[in-house]
ZASE-927675 format. One record per residue (C-alpha): x, y, z. Coordinates in steps of 0.05 Angstrom, whole numbers, plus 5000, padded with zeros to 4 digits. Example, Ala and Ser with C-alpha at 12.3 -4.5 7.8 and 13.67 -1.06 7.14 Angstrom:
2
524649105156527349795143
***
This chain:
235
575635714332570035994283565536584288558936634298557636774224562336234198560935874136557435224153560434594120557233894116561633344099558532774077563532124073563831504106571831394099572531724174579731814172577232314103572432604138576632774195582033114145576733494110574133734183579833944216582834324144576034714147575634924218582635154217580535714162574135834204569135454181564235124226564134374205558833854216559433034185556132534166557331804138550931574120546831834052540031914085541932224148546132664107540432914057535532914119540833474162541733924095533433934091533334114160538934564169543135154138548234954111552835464059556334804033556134094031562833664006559833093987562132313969560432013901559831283944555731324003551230694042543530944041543031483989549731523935552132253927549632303856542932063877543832613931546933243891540533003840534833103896538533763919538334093850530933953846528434223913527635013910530535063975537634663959538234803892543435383896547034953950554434983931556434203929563533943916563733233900569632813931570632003906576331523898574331413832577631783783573531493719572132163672564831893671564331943741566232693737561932873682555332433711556732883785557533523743551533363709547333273773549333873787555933963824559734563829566234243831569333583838576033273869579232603862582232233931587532243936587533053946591533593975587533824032589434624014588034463938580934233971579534874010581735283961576935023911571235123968573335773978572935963904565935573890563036023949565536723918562536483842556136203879555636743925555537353875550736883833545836803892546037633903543737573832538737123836535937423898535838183882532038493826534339163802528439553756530740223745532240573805530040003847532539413873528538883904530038333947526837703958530437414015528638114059523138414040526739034029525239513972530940133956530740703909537740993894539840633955533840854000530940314035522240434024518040384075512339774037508339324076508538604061501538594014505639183981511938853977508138253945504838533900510338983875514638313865509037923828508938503775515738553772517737843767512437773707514838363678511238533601504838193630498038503640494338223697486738373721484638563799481737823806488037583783491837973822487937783877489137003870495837193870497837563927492137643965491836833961484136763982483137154040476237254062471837924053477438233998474738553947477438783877478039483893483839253942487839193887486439933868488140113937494639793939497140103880496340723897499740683960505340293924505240853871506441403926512341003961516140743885514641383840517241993825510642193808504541763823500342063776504641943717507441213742513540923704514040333749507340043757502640223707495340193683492339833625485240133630478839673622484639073623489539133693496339303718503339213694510539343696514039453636518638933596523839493576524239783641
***
């Protein structure tokens, strides 16, 4: 029986017999496990769902796997999608074209189902701490996370509003770049009616109070006068 945060699996394979040894070697290390046998149903359920893994067949009917691992790797929302690719063929060139597309792993049938989970269990800890990465940037004493919204300073937890939290993570994912109040406008604000440049002024400041040790002398978010607002390269 899984938990309610279990690891969700989707394994995509048309051999049901496979796809039934897959399943039940998953669910008895807790995973929760869902299957599919058909390419486009399977790429369909991983746009629509939440899946932390997808074990996926080289040779499917609708979509092939390749084609599949290819499509995840170029949608923002898949493309950090931990995929382990699982054929009968055991052709090198079939190994390196599903590495290529982007595969985080890859197994030959016939397999040793603990060989298999093992391998899933070690592709989640390397894509897991490389997600964390991905998702958190740490500038100085602050780290700030994408995914949450959330903003800490030495491990305090600031207390931004969204525009604040967006504009602080436009700056400092362009880091080294100057940008003006219009620009900054079309960027966060994103067109909203009766907003005027001086927002922007506005906004840093209160940023500025909640991120520095001293607003008046910023080291975060600073001032580039007659030109805009930055965050520092070296920082």
């Amino acid at each position: 029986m899984y938990s309610m945060d279990a690891k969700k699996v989707l394994v995509v394979d048309d051999e049901p017999d496979i796809a039934e040894l897959v399943s039940y070697n998953l669910k008895k290390e807790g995973y929760s496990v869902s299957t599919s046998a058909d390419g486009e149903e399977a790429l369909d359920r991983i746009r629509k769902g939440n899946f932390d893994f997808v074990v996926l067949d080289l040779m499917l009917p609708g979509i092939p796997g390749i084609e599949i691992c290819r499509i995840l790797r170029s949608e923002p929302k898949t493309r950090n999608l931990p995929v382990l690719m699982l054929t009968a063929k055991g052709d090198e060139v079939d190994k390196v074209l599903g590495l290529e597309m982007g595969a985080d792993d890859y197994m030959s049938k016939p397999f040793s189902p603990r060989e298999l989970v093992a391998r899933i269990k070690a592709v989640l800890r390397r894509t897991g701490a490389r997600r964390v990465e991905d998702r958190i940037i740490l500038i100085g004493d602050l780290a700030i996370d994408r995914d949450t919204y959330a903003v800490t300073k030495k491990g305090d937890r600031l207390p931004l509003s969204s525009t604040e939290f967006r504009l602080l993570l436009y700056l400092a994912e362009r880091r080294g770049r100057i940008f003006s109040r219009d620009q900054l406008l079309d960027a966060v604000w994103k067109g909203e009616a009766f907003v005027e440049p001086r927002t922007v002024d506005v906004h840093i400041r209160r940023l500025r109070t909640q991120i520095e040790d001293d607003p008046s002398d910023p080291r975060y978010v600073r001032t580039r006068r007659g030109i805009g607002y930055y965050m520092d390269a070296d920082l």
